[in-house]
N, C-alpha and C positions, 0 to 999 in steps of 0.2 A: 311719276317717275320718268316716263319717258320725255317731257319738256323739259326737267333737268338734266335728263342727259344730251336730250340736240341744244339747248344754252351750253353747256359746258364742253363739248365739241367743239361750236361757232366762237364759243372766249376763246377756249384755245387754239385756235386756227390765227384769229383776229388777234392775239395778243403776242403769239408768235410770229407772227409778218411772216412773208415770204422769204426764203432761203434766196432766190434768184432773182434777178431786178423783175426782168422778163419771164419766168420758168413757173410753170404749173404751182398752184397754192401745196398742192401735197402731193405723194409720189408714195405709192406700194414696194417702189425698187429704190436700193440706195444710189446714192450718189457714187457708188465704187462699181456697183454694177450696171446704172444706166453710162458712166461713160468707159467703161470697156470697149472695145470693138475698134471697126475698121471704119475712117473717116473720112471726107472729101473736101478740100476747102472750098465754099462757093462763095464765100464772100471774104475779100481782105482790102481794106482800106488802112491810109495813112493820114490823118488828118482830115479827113473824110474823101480824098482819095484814091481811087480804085486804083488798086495797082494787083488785084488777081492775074494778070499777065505775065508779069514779074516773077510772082510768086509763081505760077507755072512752069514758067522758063526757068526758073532756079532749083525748084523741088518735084516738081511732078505733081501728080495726082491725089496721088493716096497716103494718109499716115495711119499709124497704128496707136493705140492706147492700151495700156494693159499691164497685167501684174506678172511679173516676172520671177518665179522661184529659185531663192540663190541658197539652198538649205539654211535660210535661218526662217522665226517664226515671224518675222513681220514682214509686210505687204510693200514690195519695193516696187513699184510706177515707176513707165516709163512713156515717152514719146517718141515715135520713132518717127521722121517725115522722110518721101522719098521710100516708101516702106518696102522690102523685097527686091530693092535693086544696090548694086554696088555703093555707091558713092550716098545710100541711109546717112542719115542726122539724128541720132538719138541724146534724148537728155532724160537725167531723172526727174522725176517727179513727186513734191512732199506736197501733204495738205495741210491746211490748217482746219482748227477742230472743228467749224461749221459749214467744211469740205465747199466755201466758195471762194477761195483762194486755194489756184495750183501756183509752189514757189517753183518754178524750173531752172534748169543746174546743166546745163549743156556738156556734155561730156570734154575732155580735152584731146587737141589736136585735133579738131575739126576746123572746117573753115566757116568762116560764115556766112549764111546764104541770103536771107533780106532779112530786114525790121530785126526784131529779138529771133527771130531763127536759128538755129545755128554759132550763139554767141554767149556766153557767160549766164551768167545769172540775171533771174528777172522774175517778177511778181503777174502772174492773170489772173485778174478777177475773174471770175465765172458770172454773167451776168444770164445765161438761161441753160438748162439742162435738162431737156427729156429723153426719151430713150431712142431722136430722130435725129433732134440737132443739141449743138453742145455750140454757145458763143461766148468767146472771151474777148477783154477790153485788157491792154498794155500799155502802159506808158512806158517808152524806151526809146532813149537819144533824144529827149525834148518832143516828139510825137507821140499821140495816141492811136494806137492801134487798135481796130475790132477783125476779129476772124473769127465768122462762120462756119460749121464743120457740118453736114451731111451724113447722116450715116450710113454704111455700103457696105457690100459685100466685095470679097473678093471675085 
């Protein structure tokens, strides 16, 4: 009884593939709760690119993730970058159902600050998610984009 149950674990792991290109085979927490929190970007490139500098100079340090309660019963995301200072960038955030694609929805009359930042609509894959770092890959304006997230505290 017990080799059919660690085979039938190992199928299911093994025939479910991995959620995240990069990210842990299995997780205790969901995808809604390891990426809640407060985040740092350490890595953003452009085509392979570093331009974290950039992105510095243009948003700051810290963004926020998180579910936002607007008295209705569904779960409204959002992204806030620049997070806790005046000139914040927040957009919403939808999933799709095997939560590795965030579609992001830039709020309006914002300005735009670099890459998919700050600017209309755009699709991240989520390419690794644990409860430390969260990275996504973007294609927007003919580049692909990877940003790295850190996670932090206030």
């Amino acid at each position: 009884m017990k080799k059919f149950i660690i085979i039938s674990i190992v199928l299911t792991i093994v025939l479910s593939g991995c959620r995240y290109k990069e990210g842990p085979m299995i997780s205790l927490r969901s995808a809604y709760k390891r990426i809640e929190g407060y985040w740092q970007i350490i890595e953003f490139t452009s085509n392979g690119v570093d331009s974290l500098k950039y992105y510095n100079d243009s948003c700051g340090a810290l963004a926020f993730i998180g579910n936002f309660v607007d008295g209705t019963s569904d779960k409204r995301y959002k992204i806030v970058f620049n997070y806790m200072q005046p000139n914040a960038i927040a957009s919403n955030i939808k999933f799709n159902d095997k939560k590795d694609i965030m579609f992001i929805d830039f709020l309006t009359n914002q300005k735009h600050i670099i890459g998919p930042i700050g600017y209309g609509k755009s699709e991240w894959k989520i390419l690794k998610l644990t409860n430390k770092q969260l990275k996504t890959s973007i294609y927007f304006n003919n580049l692909n984009y990877i940003i790295l997230f850190k996670k932090t505290t206030l």
